[in-house]
N, CA, C and O atoms as a MOPAC input file, in Angstrom:
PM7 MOZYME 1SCF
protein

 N      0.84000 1    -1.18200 1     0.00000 1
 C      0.00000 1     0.00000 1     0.00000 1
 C      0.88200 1     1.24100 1     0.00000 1
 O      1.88300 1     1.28100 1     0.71500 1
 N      0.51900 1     2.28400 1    -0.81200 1
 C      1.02800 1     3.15000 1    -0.94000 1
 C      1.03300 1     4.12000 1     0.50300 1
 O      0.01600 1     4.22700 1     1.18900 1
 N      2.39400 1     4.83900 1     0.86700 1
 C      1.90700 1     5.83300 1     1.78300 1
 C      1.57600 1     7.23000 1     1.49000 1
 O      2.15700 1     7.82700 1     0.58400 1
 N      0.74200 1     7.73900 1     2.15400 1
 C      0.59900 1     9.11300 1     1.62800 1
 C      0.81000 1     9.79700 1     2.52600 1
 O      0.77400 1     9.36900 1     3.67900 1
 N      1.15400 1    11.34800 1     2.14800 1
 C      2.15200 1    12.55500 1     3.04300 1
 C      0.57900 1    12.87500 1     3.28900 1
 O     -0.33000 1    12.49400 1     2.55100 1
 N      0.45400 1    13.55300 1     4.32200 1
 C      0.40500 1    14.33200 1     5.14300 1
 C     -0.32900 1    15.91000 1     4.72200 1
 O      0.34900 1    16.89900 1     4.44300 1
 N     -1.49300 1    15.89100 1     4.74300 1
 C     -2.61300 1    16.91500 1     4.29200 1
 C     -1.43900 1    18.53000 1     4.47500 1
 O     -0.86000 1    18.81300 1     5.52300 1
 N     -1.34700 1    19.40700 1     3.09000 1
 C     -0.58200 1    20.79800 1     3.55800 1
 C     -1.87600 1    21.52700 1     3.94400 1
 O     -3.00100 1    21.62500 1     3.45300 1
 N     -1.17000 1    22.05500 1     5.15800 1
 C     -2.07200 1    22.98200 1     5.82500 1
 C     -1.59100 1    24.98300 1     5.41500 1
 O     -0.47800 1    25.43500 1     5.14700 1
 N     -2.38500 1    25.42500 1     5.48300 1
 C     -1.86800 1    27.00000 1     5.33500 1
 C     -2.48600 1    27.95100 1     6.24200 1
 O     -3.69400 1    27.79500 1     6.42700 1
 N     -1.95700 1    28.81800 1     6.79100 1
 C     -3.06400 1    29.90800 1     7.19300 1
 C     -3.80000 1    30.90100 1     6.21200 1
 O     -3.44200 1    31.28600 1     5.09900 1
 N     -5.12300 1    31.26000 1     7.06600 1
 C     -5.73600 1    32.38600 1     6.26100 1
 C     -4.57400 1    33.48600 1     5.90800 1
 O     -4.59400 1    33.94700 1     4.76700 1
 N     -3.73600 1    33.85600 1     6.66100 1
 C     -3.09600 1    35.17400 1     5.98100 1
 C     -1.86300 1    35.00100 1     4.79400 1
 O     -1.44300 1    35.91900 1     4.09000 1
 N     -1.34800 1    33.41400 1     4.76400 1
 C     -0.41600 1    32.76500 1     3.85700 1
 C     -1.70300 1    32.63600 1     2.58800 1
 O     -1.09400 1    32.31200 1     1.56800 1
 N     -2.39500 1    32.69200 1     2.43800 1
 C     -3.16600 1    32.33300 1     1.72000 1
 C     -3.33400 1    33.90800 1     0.99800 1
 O     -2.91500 1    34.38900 1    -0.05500 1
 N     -4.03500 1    34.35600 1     1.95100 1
 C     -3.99900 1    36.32000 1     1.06600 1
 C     -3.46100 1    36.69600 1     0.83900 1
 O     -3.71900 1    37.65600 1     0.11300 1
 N     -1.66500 1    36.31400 1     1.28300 1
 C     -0.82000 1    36.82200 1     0.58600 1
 C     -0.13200 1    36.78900 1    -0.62800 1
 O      0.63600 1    37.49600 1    -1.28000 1
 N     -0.99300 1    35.12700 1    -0.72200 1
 C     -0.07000 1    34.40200 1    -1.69500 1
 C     -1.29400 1    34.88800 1    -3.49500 1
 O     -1.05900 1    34.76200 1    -4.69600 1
 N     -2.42400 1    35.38700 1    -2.76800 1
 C     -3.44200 1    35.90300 1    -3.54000 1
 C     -2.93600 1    37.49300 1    -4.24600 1
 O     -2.93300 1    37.94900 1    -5.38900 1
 N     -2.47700 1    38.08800 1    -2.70300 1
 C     -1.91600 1    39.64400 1    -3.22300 1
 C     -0.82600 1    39.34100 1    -4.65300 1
 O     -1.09900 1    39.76600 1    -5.77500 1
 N     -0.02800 1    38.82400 1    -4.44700 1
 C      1.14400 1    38.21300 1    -5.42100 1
 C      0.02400 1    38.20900 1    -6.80000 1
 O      0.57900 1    38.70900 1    -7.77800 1
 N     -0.61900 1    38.00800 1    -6.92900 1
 C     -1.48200 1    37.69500 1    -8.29800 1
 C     -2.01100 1    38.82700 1    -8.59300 1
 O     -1.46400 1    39.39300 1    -9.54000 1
 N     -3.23600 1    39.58000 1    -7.92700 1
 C     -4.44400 1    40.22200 1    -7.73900 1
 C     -3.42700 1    41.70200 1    -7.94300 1
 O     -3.21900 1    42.21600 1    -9.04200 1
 N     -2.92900 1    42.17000 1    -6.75700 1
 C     -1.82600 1    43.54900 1    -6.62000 1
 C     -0.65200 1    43.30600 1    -7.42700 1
 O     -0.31900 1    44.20900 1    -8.19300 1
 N     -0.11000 1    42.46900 1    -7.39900 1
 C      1.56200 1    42.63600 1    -7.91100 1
 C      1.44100 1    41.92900 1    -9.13100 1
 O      2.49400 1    41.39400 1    -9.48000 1
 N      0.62300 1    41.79200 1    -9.76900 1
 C      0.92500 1    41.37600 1   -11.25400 1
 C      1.57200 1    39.60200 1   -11.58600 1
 O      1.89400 1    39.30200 1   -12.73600 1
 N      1.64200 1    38.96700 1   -10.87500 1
 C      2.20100 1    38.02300 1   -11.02500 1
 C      1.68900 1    36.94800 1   -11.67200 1
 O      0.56200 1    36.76900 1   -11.21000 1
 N      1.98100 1    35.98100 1   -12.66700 1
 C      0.59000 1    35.15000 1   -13.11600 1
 C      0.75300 1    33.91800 1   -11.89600 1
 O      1.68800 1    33.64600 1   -11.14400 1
 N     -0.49900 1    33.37000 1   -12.06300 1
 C     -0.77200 1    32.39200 1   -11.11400 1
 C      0.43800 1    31.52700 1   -11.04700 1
 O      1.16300 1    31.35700 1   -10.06700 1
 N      0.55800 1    30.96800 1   -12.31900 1
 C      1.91300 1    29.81700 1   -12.47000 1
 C      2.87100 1    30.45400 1   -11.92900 1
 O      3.16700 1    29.96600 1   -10.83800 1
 N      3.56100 1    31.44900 1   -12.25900 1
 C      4.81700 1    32.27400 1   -11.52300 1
 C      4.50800 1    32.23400 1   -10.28700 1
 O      5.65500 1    31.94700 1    -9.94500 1
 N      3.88000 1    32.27700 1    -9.18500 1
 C      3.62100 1    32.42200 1    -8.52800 1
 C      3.63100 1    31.50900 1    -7.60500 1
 O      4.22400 1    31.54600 1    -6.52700 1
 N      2.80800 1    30.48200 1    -8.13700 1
 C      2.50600 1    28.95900 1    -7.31200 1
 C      3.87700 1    28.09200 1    -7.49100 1
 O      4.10100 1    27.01500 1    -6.93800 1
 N      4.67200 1    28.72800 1    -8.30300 1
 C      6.12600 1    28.12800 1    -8.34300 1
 C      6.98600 1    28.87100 1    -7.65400 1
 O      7.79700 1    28.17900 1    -7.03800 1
 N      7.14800 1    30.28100 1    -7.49600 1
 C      7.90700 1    30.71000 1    -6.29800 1
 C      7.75800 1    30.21400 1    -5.04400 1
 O      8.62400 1    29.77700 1    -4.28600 1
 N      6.38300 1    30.33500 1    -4.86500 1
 C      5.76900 1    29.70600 1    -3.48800 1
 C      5.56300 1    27.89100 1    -3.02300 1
 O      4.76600 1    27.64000 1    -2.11900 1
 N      6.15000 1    27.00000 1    -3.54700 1
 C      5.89100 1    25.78900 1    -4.15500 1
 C      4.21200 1    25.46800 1    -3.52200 1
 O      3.91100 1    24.83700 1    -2.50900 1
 N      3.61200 1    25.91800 1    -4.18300 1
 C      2.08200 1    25.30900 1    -3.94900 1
 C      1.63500 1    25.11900 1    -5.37900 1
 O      1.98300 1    25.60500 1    -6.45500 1
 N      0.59000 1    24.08900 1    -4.93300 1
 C     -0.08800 1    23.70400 1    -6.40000 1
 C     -0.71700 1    24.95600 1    -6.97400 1
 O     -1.19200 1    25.92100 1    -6.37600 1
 N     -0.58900 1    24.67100 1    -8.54000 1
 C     -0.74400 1    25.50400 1    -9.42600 1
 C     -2.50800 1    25.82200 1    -9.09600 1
 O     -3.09300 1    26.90400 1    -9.14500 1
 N     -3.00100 1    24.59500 1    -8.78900 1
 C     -4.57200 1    24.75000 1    -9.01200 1
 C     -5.33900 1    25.15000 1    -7.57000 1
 O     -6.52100 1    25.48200 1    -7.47100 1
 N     -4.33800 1    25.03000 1    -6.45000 1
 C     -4.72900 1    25.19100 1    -5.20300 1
 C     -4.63600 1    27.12800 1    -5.14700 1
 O     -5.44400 1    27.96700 1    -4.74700 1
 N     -3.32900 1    27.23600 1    -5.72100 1
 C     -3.55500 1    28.48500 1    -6.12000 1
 C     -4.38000 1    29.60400 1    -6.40300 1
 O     -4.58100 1    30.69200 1    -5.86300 1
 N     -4.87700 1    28.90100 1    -7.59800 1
 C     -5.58800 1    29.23700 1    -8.82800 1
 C     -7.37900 1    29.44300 1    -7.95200 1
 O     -8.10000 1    30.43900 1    -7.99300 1
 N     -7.61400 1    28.24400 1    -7.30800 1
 C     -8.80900 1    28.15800 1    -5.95300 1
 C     -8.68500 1    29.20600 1    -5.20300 1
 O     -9.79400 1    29.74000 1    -5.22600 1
 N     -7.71300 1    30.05500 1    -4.29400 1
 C     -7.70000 1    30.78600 1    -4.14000 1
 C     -7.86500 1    32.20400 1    -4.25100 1
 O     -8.24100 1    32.96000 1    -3.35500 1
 N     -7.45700 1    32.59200 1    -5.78500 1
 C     -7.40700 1    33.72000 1    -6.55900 1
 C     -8.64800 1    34.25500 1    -6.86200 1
 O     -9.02800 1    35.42400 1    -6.80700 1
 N     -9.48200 1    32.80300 1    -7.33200 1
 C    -11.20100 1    32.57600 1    -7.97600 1
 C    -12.02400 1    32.91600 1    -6.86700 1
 O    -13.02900 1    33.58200 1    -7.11500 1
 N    -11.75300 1    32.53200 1    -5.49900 1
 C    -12.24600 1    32.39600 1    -3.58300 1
 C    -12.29100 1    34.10000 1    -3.96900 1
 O    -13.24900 1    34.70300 1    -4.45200 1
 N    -11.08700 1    34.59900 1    -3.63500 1
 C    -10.55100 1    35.69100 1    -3.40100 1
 C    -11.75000 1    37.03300 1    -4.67400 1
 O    -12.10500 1    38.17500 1    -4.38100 1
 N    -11.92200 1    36.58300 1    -5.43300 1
 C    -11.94600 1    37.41300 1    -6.99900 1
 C    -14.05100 1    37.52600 1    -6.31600 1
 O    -14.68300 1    38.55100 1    -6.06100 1
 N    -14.52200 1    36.07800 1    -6.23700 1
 C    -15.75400 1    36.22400 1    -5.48100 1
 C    -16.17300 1    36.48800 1    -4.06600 1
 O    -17.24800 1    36.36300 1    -3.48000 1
 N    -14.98300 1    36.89300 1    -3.70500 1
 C    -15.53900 1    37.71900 1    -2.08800 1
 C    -15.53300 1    36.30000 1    -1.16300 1
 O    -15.89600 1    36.18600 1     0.00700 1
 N    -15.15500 1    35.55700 1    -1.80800 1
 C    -15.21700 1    34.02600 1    -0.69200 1
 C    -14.22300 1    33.95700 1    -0.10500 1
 O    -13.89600 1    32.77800 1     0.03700 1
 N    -13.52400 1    34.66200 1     0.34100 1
 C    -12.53100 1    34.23600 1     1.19600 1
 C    -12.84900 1    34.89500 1     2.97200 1
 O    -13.37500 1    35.97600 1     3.23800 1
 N    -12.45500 1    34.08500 1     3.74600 1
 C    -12.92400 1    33.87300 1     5.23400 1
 C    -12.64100 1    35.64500 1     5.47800 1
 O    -11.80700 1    36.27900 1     4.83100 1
 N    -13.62300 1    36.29500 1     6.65500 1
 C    -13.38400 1    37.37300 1     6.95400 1
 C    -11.89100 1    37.87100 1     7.52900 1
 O    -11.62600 1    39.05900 1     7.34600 1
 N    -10.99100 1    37.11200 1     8.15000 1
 C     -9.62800 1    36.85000 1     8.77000 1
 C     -8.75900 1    37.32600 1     7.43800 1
 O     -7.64300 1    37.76500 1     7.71400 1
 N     -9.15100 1    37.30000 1     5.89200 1
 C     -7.95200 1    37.33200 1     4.94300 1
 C     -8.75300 1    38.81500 1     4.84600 1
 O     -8.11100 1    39.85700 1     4.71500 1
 N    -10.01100 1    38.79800 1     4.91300 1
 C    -10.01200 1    40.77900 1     3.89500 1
 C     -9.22400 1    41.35200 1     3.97800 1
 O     -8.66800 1    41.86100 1     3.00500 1
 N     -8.79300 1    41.52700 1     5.38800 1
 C     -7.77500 1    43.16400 1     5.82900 1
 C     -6.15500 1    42.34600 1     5.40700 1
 O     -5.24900 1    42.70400 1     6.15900 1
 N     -5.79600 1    41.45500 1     4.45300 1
 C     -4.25200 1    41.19300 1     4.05300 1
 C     -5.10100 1    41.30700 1     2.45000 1
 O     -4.41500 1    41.80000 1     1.55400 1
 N     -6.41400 1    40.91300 1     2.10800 1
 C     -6.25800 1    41.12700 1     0.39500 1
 C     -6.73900 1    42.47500 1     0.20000 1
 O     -6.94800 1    42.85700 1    -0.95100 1
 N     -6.97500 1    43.36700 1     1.33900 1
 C     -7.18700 1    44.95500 1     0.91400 1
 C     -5.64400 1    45.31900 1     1.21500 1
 O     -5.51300 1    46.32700 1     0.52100 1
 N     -4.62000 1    45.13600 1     1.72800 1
 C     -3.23600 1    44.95500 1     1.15900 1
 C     -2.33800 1    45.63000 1     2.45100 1
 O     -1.52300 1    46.54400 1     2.33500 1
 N     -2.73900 1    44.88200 1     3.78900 1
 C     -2.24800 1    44.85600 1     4.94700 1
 C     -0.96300 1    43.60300 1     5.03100 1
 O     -0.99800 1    42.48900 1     4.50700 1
 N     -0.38900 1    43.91600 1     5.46400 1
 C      0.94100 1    43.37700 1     5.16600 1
 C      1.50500 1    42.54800 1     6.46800 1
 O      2.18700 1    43.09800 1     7.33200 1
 N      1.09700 1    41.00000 1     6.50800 1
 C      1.06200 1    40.14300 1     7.91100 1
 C      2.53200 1    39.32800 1     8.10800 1
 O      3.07700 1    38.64200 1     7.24400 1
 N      2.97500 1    39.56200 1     9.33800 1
 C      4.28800 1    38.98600 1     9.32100 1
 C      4.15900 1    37.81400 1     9.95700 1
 O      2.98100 1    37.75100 1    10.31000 1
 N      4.77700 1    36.78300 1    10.31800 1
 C      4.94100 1    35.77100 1    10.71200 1
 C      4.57300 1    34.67800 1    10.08600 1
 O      4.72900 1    34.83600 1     8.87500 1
 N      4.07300 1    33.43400 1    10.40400 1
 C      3.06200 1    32.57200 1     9.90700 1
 C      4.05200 1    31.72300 1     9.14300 1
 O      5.23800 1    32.04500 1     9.21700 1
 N      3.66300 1    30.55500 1     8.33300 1
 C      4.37400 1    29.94000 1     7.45900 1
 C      4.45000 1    30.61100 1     6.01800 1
 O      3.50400 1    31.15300 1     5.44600 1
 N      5.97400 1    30.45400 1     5.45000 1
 C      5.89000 1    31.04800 1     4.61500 1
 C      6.27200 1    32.44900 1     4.28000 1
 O      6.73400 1    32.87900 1     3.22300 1
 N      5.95600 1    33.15400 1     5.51900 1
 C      6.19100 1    34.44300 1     5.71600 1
 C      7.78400 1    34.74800 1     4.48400 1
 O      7.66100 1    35.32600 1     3.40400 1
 N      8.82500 1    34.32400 1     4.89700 1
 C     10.10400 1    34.30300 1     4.34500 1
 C     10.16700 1    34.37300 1     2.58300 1
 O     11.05200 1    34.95000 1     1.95200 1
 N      8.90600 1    33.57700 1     1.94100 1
 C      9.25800 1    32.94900 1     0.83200 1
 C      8.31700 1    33.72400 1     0.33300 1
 O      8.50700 1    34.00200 1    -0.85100 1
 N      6.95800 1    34.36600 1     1.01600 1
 C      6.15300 1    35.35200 1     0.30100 1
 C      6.82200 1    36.71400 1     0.04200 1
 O      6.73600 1    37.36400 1    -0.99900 1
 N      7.53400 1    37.05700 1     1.21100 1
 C      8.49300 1    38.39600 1     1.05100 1
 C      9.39700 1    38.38900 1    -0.28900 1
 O      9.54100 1    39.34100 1    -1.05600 1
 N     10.04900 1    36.94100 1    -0.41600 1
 C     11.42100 1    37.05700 1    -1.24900 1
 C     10.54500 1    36.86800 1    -2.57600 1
 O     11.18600 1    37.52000 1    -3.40100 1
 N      9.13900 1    36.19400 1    -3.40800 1
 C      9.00300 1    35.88600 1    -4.44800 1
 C      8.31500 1    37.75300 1    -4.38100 1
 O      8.20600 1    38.31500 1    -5.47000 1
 N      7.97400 1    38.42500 1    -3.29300 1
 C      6.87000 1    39.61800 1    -4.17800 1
 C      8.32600 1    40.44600 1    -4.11700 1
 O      8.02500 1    41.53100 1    -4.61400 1
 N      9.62300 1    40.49500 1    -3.79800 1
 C     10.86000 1    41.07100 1    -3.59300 1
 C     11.19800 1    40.81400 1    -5.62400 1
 O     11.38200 1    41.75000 1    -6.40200 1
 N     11.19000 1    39.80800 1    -5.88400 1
 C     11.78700 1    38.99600 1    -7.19100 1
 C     10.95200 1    38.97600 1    -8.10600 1
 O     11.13100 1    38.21300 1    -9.05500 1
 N      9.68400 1    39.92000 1    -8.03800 1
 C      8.54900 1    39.84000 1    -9.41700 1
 C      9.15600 1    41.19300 1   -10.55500 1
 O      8.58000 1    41.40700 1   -11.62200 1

């Protein structure tokens, strides 16, 4: 039997940020979901969440373009919106 890894988890604000990267900074999804190594389409779910107002009340104030430090990721969202 095959093993399988381990569900990736994210926070709401790794998530809006990784949305800002698209939405504010011009980035295309693919560029993006490859700086950040997340799936292209998990991404892409996000952007679409984000574009229809579906995203949890916790992300509005990072996709109206509040700027959240810590969290996972934090490091690799800074350096890919640093490198667009």
């Amino acid at each position: 039997m095959k093993e399988q890894l381990p569900k990736q988890v994210y926070t709401s604000e790794y998530r809006a940020q990784a949305v800002l990267l698209v939405t504010r900074d011009g980035l295309s999804i693919a560029a993006a979901a490859r700086r950040l190594s997340v799936s292209l389409k998990t991404l892409a779910n996000w952007v679409k969440r984000a574009k229809d107002g579906g995203l949890p009340a916790s992300d509005a104030g990072a996709v109206a373009g509040r700027r959240i430090a810590g969290g996972r990721g934090s490091r690799e969202l800074a350096a890919a919106a640093r490198n667009r």
